[in-house]
C-alpha positions in Angstrom: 5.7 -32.5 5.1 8.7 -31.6 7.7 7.6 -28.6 10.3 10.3 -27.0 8.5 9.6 -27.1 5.2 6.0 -26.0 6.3 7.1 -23.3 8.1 9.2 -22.2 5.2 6.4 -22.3 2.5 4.1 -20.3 5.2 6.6 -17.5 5.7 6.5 -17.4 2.1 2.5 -17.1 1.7 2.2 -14.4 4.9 5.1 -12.4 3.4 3.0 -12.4 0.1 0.0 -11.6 1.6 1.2 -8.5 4.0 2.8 -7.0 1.2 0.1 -7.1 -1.2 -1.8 -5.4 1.5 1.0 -2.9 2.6 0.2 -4.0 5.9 1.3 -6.7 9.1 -0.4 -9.5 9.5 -1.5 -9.6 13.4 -3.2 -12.8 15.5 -6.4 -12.0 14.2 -5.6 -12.4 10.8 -6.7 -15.7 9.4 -4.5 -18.1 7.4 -6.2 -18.4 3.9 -7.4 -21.8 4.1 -10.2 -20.5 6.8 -13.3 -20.7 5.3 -15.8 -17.1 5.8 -19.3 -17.9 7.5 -21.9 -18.3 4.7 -25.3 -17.1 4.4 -28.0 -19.8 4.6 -30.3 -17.6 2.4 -28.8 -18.0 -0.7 -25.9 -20.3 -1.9 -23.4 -20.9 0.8 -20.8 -20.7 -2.1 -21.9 -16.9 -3.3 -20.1 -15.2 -0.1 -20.8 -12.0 -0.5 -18.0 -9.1 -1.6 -16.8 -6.8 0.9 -14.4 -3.9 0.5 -10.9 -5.2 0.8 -9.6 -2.9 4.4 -6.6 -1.4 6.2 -5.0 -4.1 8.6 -4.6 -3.2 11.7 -2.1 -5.2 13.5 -0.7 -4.9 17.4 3.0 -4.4 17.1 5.1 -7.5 18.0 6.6 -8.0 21.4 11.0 -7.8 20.7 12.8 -11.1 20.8 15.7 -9.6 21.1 16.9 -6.6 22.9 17.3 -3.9 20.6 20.2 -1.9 23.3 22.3 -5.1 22.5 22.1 -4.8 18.6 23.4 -2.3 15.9 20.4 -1.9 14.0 21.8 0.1 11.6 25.0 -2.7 10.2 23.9 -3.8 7.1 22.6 -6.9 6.7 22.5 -7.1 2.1 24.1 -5.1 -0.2 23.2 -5.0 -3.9 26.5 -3.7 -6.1 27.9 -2.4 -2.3 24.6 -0.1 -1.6 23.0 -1.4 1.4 19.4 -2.3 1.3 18.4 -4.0 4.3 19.7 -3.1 7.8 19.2 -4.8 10.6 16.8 -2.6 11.7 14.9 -4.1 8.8 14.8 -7.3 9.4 14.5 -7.3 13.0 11.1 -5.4 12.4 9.6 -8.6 9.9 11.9 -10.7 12.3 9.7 -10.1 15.6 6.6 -9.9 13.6 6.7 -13.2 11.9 8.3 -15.3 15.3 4.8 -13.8 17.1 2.7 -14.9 14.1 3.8 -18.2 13.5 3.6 -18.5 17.8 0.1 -17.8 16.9 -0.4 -21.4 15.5 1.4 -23.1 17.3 5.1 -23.3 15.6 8.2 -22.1 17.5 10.3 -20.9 14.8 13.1 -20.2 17.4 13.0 -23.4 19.7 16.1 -24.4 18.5 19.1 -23.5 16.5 19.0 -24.9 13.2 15.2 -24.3 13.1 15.9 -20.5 13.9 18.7 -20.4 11.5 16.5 -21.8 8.9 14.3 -19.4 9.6 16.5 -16.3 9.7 17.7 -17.5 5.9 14.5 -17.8 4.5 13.0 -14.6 5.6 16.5 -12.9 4.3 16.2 -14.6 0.8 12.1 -13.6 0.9 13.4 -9.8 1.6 16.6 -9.9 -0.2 14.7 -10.8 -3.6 11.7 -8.1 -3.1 14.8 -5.6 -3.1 16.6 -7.6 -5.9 13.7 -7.2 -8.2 13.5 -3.8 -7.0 16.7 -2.8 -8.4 16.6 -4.2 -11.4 13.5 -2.6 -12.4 15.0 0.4 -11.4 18.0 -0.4 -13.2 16.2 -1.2 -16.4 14.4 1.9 -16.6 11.0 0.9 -15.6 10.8 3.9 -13.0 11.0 6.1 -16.0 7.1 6.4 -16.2 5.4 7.3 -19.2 2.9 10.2 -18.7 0.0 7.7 -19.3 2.0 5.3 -16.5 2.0 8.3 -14.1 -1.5 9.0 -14.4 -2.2 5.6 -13.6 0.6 5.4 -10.3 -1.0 8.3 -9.2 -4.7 7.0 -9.7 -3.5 3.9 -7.8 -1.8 5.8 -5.0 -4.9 7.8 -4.5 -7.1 5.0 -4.4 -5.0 3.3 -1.7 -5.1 6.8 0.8 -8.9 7.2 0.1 -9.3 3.3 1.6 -7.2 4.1 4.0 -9.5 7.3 5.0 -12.6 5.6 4.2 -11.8 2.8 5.8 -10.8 4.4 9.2 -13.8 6.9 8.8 -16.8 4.2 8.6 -14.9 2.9 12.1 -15.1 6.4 13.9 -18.6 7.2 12.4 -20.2 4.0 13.7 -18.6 4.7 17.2 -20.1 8.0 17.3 -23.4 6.7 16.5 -23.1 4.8 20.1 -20.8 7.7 21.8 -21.4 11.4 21.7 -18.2 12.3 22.9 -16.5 11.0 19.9 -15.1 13.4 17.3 -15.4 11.3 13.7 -12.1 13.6 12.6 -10.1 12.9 15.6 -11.0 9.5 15.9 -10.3 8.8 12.2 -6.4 10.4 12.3 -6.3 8.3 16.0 -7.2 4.8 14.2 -5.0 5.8 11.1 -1.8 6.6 13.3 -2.2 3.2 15.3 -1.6 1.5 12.2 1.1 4.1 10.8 3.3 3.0 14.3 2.5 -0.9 14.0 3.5 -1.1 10.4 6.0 1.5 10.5 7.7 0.3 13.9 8.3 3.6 14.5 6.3 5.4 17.2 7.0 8.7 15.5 5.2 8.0 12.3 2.7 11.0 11.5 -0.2 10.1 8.7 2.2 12.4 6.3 5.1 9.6 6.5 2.3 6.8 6.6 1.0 8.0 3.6 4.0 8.6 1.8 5.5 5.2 2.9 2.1 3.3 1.4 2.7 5.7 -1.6 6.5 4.4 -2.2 5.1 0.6 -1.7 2.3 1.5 -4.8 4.9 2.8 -7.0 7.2 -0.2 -5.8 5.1 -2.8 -6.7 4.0 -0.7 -9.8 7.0 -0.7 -11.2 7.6 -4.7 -11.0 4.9 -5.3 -12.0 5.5 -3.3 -15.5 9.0 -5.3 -15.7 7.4 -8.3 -15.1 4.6 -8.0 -17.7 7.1 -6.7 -20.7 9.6 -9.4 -19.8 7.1 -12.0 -19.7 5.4 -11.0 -22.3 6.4 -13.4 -24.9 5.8 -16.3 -22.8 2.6 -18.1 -24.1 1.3 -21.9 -24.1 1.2 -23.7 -27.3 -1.7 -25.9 -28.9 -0.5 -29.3 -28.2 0.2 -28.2 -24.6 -3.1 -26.8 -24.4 -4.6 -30.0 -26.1 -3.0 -32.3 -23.9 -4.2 -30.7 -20.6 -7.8 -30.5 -22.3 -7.6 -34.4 -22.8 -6.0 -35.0 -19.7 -8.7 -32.7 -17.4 -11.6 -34.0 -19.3 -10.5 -37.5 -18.1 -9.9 -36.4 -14.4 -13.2 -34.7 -14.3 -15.6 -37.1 -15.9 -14.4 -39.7 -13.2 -15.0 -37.0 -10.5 -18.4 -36.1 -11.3 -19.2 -39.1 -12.0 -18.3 -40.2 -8.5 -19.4 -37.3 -6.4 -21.6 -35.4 -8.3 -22.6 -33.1 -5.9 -18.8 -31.5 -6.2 -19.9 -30.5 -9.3 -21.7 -27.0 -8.2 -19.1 -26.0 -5.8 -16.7 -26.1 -8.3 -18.4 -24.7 -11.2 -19.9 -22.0 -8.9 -16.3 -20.9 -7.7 -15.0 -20.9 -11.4 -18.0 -18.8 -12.6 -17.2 -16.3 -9.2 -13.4 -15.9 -9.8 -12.8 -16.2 -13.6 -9.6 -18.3 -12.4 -8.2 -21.1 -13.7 -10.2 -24.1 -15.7 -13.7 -24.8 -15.4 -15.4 -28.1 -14.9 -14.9 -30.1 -18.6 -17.6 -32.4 -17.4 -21.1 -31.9 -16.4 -23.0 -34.4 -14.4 -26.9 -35.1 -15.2 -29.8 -33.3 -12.9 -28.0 -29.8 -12.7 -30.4 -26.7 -13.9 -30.0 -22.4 -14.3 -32.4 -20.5 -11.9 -32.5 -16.6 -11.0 -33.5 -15.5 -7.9 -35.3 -12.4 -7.0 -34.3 -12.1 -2.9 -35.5 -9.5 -0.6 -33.6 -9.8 2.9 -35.2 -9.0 6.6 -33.9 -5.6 8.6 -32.3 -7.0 11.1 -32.8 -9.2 13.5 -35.8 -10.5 14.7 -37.8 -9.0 17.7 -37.4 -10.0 21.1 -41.5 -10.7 21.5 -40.7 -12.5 19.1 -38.3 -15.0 20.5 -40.3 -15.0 24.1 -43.5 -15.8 22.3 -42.0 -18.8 20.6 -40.1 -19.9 23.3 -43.5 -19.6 25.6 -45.1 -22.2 22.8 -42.3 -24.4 23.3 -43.0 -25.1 26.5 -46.5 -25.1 26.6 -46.0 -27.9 23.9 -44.1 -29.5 25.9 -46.2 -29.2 28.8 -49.2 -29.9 27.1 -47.1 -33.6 25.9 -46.4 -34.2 29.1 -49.8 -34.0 30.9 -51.9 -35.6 27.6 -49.7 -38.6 28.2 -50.2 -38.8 31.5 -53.9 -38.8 30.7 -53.9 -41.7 28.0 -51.1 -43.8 29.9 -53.3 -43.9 33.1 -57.1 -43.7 31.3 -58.4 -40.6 32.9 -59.1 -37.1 32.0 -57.5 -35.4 35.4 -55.3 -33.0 33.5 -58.3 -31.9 30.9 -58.6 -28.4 32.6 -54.8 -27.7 32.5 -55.1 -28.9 28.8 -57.6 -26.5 27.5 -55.9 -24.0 29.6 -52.4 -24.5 27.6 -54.5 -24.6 24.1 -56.3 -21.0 25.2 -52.6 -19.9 26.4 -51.0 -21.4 23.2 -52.9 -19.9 21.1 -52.5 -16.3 22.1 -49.0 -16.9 22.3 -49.4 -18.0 18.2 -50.9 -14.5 18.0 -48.6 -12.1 20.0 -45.7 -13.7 17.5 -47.6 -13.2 14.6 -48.1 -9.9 15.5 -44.5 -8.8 15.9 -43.2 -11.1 13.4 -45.7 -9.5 10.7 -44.7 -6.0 11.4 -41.0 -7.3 11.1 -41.4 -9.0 7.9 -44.0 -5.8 6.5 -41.4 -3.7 4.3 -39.3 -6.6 2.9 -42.9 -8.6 1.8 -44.1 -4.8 0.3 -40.8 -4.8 -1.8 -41.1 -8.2 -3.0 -44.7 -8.1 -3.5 -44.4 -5.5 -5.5 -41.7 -7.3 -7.5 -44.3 -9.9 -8.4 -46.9 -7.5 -9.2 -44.1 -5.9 -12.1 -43.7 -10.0 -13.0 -47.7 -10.7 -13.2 -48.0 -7.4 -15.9 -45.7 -9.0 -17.8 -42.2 -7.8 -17.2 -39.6 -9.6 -17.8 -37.8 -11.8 -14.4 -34.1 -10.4 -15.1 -35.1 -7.0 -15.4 -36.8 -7.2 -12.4 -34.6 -9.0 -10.7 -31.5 -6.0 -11.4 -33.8 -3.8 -10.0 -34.8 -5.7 -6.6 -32.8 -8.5 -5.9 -30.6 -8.6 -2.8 -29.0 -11.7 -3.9 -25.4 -10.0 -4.5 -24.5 -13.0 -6.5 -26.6 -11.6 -9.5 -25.9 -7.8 -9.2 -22.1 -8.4 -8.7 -20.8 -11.3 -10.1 -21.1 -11.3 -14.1 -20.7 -14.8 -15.0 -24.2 -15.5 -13.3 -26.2 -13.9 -15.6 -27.4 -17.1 -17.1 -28.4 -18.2 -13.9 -27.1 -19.9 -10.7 -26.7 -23.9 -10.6 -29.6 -25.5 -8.8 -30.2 -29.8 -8.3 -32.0 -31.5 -6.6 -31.1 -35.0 -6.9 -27.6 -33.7 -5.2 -26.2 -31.9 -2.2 -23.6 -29.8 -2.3 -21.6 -27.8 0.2 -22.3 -24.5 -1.3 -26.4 -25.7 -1.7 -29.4 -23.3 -1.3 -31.9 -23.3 1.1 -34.3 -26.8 1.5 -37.3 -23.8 0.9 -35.6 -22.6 -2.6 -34.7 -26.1 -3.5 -38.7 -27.1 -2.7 -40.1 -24.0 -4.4 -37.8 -25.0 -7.6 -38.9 -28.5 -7.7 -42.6 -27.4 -8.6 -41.5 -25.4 -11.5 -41.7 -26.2 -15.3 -38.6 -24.4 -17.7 -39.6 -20.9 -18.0 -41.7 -20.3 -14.9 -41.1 -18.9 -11.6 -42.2 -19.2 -8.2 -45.2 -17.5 -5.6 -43.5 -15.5 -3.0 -41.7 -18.0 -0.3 -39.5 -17.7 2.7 -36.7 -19.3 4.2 -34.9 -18.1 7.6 -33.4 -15.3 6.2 -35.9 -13.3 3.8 -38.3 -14.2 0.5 -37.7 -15.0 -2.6 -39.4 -15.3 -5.8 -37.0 -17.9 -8.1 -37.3 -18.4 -12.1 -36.3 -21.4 -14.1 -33.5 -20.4 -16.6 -32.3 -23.9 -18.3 -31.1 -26.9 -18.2 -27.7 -27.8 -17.7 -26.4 -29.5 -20.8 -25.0 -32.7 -19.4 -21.9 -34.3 -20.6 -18.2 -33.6 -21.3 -17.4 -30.1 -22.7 -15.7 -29.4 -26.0 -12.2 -28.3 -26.2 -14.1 -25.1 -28.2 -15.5 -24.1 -24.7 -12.6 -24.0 -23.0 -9.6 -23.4 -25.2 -9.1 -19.8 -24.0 -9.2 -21.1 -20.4 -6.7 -23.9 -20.8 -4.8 -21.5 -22.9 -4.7 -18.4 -20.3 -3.9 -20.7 -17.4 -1.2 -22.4 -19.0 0.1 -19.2 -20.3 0.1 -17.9 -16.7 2.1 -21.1 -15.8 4.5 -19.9 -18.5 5.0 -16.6 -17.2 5.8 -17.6 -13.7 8.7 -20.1 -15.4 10.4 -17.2 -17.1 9.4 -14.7 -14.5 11.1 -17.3 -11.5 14.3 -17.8 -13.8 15.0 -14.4 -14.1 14.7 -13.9 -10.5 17.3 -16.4 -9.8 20.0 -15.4 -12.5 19.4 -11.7 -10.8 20.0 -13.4 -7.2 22.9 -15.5 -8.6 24.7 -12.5 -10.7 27.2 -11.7 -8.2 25.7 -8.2 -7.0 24.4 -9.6 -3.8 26.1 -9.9 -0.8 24.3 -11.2 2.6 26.1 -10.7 6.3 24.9 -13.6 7.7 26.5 -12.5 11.5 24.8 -9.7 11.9 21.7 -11.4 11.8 22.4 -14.5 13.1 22.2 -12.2 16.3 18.2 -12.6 16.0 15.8 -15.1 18.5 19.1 -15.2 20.6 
């Protein structure tokens, strides 16, 4: 692919993405293809959920002096009323150059690049305004009492994230800093993003509030157009047939092939409810639950001295017992016993601290296993005590959580679950074990049933993804009759004035 053309279809996916989020993207945001750190105690797949936050993004340095510019021409009109000034373009203009610099593509090296550029982010903006209109037009602002009550649920829930958010930020610095006033500090953070998203340095949390509020309704509103225009659009059985016979194909000579790809996949389905499962299930794959009690942070300091003191009496102790054998003699005999004695109390002094660190999440567990050796059942035990976030947040694994282990996948458990599980029979579960992170106690749910999958299973799948596919086609064609109905016109030199 062309550094153009890439470049286009990334200014596209970054425009999406900080306007779903009513935010800027900034250098520290990360391009969506970066995978999150996983957690080696449980499946590196499961990451866990976090509340979705407030960006908060430097504002861009000008490529362009503003003194030399009218930021007020117009650069589109829609039916003669202006809806995008220079102003407002220069704004996603300078924030998108600095991003793309970011990684390493100069969107303004040269002039047709630039150009291409300009166009692209024009059409990107032009059309959010388009659609805009016409939903306006249409009468899908008129909102329903019912649709009111929900805008204003949605605009409230977007202000309390934006407090919360900022609040948690100001409260954990005044758990280091005494000076700091959590209030203050919370309407500081707040404004910081108000000016970098707002570009203007006299936004107050008042005109922050009630420009997130405007973007809500905005993309309220479309979506309501969208939904009753597209509502029609549906995938029919022979489509839905086709791309049953066609997947169950593709995925039996996958999974056949790298069977291991199996679990990621299936385990990302079963997390996101998106798009088509797996339609074929290799052999060797089982169900387990997983009761999983975490440590409190991290692990003492004596701890880490003691063990690093073993390591190198270890390897001092190697050192001089080979001496000894290589040469026949028994010269370094008192240093040895020495090292065993020193060794050994070492052993002790970690036990000691790593004990007391371990105490409270082996009493929670413990107690877990008592409730399991009265005769509780495992899932209602596990609701009540499992860390494991995969079980008490994600639905779709309450049958249980794929396990193998004739296969290893990248989204695996840990080598101590996958040991523990290999001594159980169906319908047992494990003693208490630990891996590097905390204990578990595991259960064994089922088997997987191995084989292709019948169209029964996943007709409504095939049928809601297709359908979705359907959607966007009539949803994209009215977009471009609206862009192409004469009511839009673009002044191409006043913003061809940008990069220069």
């Amino acid at each position: 692919m062309n550094t153009k053309k890439l470049i286009a279809l990334l200014l596209c996916a970054a425009m999406a993405a900080s306007i779903l989020c009513a935010c800027q993207l900034s250098d520290t945001d990360t391009p969506s293809g970066t995978a999150e750190p996983t957690d080696s105690a449980a499946p590196a797949s499961t990451a866990r959920s976090s509340r979705s936050r407030p960006c908060t993004c430097a504002w861009p340095t000008s490529t362009t002096n503003s003194a030399e510019l009218d930021l007020t021409a117009a650069v589109a009109k829609i039916n003669g009323e202006t809806v995008l000034t220079l102003a407002d373009v220069k704004t996603m203009f300078d924030m998108y150059v600095e991003y793309f610099a970011n990684y390493g593509y100069d969107v303004i090296s040269d002039q047709a690049t630039l150009e291409e550029f300009q166009d692209d982010l024009i059409n990107l903006m032009v059309q959010d305004k388009v659609i805009e209109a016409k939903a306006r037009e249409l009468g899908y602002a008129n909102f329903t009492d019912e649709q009111k009550a929900e805008l204003e649920s949605r605009i409230a829930e977007k202000i309390d994230g934006l407090n919360s958010y900022y609040r948690d930020i100001a409260e954990q610095e005044a758990e280091t800093d005494e000076s700091v006033n959590v209030d203050e500090r919370m309407n500081e953070l707040i404004l910081e993003e108000a000016i970098a998203n707002m570009g203007d340095e006299n936004a107050t949390y008042e005109s922050y509030c009630a420009k997130l509020s405007e973007d809500v309704e905005v993309e309220y509103l479309v979506e309501l157009m969208r939904n009753d225009l597209t509502k029609d659009a549906a995938a029919d059985e022979a489509d839905i047939e086709e791309q049953f016979n066609t997947n169950s194909m593709t995925d039996m000579d996958t999974y056949n092939n790298n069977p291991e790809y199996y679990k990621d996949d299936e385990d990302a389905y079963e997390a996101s409810q998106e798009g088509v499962p797996p339609l074929y299930v290799p052999k060797d794959y089982h169900r387990i639950y997983d009761i999983y009690v975490a440590y409190e942070g991290d692990i003492p300091q004596e701890c880490t001295d003691a063990n690093t003191a073993m390591n190198n009496l270890k390897t001092e102790y190697c050192t001089l017992a080979f001496d000894d054998a290589i040469n026949g003699t028994s010269t370094n005999a008192a240093r040895i016993a020495e090292i065993i004695s020193e060794y050994k109390a070492k052993q002790a002094e970690y036990d000691k601290y790593y004990a007391e660190y371990t105490a409270s999440a082996y009493e929670k567990i413990n107690a877990a296993y008592a409730r399991l050796e009265a005769g509780e059942d495992f899932k209602a035990v596990m609701a009540d005590v499992t860390e494991n976030t995969d079980f008490t947040e994600i639905d779709a694994y309450a049958d249980g959580m794929l396990i193998s282990n004739s296969y290893t996948s990248s989204s695996d458990w840990s080598s101590a679950v996958k040991d523990a599980f290999a001594k159980l029979s169906l319908g047992q579960y494990s003693q208490v074990f630990e891996d590097t992170n905390g204990l578990h106690i595991i259960y064994y749910v089922s088997d997987e049933k191995a084989g292709s999958k019948t169209l029964d299973e996943v007709h409504d799948a095939i049928a809601a993804t297709l359908t979705a596919d359907k959607k966007d086609e009539v949803w994209n064609a009215l977009i471009e009759e609206w862009l192409n109905d004469g009511s839009v016109e673009l002044v191409t030199e006043v913003y061809r004035q940008l990069g220069k």
